[in-house]
C-alpha positions in Angstrom: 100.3 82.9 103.0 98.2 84.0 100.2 100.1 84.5 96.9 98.0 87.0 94.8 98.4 86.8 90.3 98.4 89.9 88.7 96.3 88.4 86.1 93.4 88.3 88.7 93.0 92.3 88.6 89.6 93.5 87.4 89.6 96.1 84.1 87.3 98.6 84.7 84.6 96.7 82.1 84.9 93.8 83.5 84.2 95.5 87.5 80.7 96.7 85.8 80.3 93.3 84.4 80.8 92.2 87.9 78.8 94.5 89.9 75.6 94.0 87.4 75.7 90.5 87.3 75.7 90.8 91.8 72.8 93.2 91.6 70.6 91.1 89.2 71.4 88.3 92.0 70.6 90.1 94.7 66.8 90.9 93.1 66.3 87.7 92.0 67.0 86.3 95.5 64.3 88.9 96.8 62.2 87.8 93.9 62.2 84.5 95.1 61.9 85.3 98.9 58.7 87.7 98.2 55.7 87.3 96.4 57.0 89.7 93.3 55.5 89.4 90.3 57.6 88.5 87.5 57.5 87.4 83.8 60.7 85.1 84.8 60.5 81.3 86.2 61.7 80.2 89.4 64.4 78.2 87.6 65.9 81.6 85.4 65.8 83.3 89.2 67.8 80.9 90.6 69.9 80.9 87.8 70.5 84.3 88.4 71.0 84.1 92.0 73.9 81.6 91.3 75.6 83.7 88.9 75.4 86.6 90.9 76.9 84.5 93.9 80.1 83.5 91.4 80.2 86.8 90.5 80.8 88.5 94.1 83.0 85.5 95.1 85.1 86.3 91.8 84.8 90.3 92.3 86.2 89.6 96.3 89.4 87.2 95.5 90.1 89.7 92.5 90.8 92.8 95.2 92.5 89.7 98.1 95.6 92.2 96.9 94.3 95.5 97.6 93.1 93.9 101.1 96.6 92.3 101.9 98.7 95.6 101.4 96.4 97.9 103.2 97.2 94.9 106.1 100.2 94.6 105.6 101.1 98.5 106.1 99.1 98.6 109.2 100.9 95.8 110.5 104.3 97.6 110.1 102.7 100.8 111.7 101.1 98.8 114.5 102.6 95.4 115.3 99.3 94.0 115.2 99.8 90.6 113.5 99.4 90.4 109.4 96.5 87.9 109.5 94.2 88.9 111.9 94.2 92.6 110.0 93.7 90.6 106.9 90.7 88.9 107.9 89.2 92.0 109.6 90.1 93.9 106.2 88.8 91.1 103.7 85.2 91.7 106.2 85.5 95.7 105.4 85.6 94.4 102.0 82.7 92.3 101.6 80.8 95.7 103.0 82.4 98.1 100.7 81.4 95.8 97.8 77.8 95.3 99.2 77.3 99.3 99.3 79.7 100.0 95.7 78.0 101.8 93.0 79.7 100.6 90.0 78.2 104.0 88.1 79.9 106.7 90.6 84.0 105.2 89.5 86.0 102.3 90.4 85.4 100.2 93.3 89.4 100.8 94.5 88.5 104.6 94.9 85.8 103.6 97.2 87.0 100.6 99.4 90.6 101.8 100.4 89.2 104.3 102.4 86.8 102.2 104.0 88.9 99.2 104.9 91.8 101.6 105.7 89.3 103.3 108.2 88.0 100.1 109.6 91.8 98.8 110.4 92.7 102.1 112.2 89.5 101.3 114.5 90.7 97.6 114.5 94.7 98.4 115.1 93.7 101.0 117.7 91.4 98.6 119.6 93.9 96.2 119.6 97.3 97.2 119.4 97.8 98.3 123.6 94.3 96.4 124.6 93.2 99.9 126.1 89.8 98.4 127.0 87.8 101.1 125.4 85.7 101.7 122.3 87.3 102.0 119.0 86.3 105.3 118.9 87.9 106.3 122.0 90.9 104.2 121.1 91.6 106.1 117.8 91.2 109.7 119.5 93.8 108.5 121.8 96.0 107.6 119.6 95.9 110.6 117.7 96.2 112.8 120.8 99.0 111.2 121.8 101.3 111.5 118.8 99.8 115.3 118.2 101.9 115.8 121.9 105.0 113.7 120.9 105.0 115.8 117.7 104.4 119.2 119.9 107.2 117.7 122.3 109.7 117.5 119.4 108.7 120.7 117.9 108.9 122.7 121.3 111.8 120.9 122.6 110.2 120.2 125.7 108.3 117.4 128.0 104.2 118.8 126.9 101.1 118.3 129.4 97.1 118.5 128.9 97.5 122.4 128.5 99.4 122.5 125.7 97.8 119.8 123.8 94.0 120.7 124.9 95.6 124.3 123.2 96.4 123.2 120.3 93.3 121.3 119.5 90.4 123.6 121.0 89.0 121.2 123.3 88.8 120.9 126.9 91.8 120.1 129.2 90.0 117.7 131.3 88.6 115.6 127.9 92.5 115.7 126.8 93.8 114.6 130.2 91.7 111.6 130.2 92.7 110.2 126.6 96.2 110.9 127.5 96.0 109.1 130.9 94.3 105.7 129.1 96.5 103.0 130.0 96.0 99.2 129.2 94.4 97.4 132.0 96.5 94.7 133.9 95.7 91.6 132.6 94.9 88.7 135.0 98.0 86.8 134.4 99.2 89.4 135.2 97.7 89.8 138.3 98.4 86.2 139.4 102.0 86.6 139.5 101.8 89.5 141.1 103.5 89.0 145.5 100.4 88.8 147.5 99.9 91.0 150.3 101.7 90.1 153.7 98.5 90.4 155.9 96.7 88.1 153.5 95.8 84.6 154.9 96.4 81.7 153.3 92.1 80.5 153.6 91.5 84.2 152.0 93.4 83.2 148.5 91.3 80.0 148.5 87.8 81.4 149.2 88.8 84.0 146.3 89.4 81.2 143.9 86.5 80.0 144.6 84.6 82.8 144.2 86.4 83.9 141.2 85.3 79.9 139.8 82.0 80.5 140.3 81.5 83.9 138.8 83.7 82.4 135.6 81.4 79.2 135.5 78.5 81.7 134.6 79.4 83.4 131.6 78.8 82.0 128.1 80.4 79.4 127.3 82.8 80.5 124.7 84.0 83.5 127.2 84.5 80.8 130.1 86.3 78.3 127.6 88.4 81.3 126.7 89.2 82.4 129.7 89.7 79.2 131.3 92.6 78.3 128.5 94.0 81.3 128.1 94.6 81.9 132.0 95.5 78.3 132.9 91.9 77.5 134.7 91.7 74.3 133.0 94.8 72.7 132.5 97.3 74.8 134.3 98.8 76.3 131.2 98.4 79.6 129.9 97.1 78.9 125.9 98.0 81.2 123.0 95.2 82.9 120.8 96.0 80.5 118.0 95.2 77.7 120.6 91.7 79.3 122.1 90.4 79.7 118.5 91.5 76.1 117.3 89.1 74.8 120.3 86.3 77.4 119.7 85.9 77.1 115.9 87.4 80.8 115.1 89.6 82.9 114.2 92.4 84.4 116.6 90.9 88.2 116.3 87.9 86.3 117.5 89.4 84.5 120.0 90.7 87.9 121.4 87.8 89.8 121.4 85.8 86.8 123.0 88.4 87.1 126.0 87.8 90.8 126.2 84.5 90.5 126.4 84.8 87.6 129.5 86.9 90.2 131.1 84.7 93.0 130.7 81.9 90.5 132.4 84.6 89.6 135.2 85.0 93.7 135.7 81.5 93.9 135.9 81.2 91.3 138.6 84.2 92.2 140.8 81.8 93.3 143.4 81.2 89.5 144.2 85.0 88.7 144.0 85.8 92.2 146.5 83.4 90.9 149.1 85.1 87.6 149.4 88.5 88.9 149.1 87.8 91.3 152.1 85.7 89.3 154.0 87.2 87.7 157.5 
């Protein structure tokens, strides 16, 4: 757990200070990179290019706080775990500061809307594993608590009509978001009572098949989904344990495994043939 010192907060001369010092960096780096004609040497560049380095690395841990409580407050209003938001908010940071303007106002009037809009894209992927874009994800959960509020204001259970009403749009796009539900995850699925009129040799065929078409993706997707669904050891793995063996972070672990599945989805076709074949 981070522990943050008030002392490390930036006054509004030293954020300039700051924010010059990373923009001299940043043209001395291209000065370096392309043949620019300058009056300074290659060592004052590189002098430069250091200090404006030190300079966004100091401007970053000085706003760690602002980063932690807009995670921490979307981790109440989610569930989605505190450090994974804080690691996709501290990214949102290093892109706010790489598009501030230090001479339009303070840098905290510009990032909190930008990292608090990349964690509602983040939470809403996330938190229920929908399957869908971000996009998609965050207009579905917006049209779903616009009908739990019309529900409590009405008094009544509320459908597509009264909620493609309300917003102007059509009933069949607001049926859709409001039908989104999270796919069933294959662990799920393997626990699942098989059917009675499936043979024993029909299970093992579709192992096999479902081996082979995991054997084929990258191989971070197939390490992923091999520990997280007990393919290589027999043991279902946690995120923290995937991303110890890959090198990353849990959100990265995760989205890895959602992208293996997405590949599996897209390959079912070999799996259904097998499954049905006999």
């Amino acid at each position: 757990m981070f522990r943050f010192d008030a002392a490390t907060l930036l006054t509004p001369e030293r954020e300039v200070c700051l924010a010059r010092t990373i923009e001299a960096g940043v043209i001395a780096r291209h000065a370096l990179a392309q043949p620019w004609r300058t009056d300074a040497t290659e060592a004052e560049l590189r002098r430069l290019v250091a200090e404006g380095d030190r300079a966004r690395d100091d401007f970053l841990l000085a706003n760690l706080r602002l980063v932690a409580q807009l995670a921490r407050a979307a981790a109440r209003r989610t569930g989605v775990e505190f450090d994974e938001l804080f690691q996709e908010g501290f990214l949102a940071l290093g892109r706010a500061l790489q598009r501030f303007d230090h001479t339009r106002g303070r840098f905290t009037t510009y990032a909190v809307p930008v990292i608090g809009q990349h964690l509602v894209r983040v939470t809403s992927s996330l938190a229920g594993h929908l399957g869908v874009s971000a996009g998609r994800a965050v207009a579905h959960r917006r049209v779903v608590g616009l009908a739990d509020q019309l529900a409590q204001d009405l008094g009544r259970t509320v459908g597509p009509d009264d909620v493609s009403a309300m917003l102007g749009r059509d009933r069949d796009w607001t049926a859709r978001l409001i039908g989104l539900r999270p796919p069933v995850p294959l662990d799920e699925l393997s626990h699942a009572p098989a059917a009675p009129e499936r043979a024993e040799w029909q299970d093992r065929l579709f192992a096999a098949a479902l081996g082979r078409v995991v054997r084929r993706l990258p191989p971070d997707q197939r390490t992923a989904l091999e520990l997280r669904f007990g393919f290589a050891d027999g043991r279902c793995h946690s995120y923290r344990e995937v991303a110890r063996r890959l090198g990353v972070s849990p959100a990265s672990a995760r989205r890895i495994e959602q992208r293996g599945l997405a590949s599996l989805r897209r390959r079912r076709g070999e799996l259904g043939l097998v499954s049905e074949a006999g």
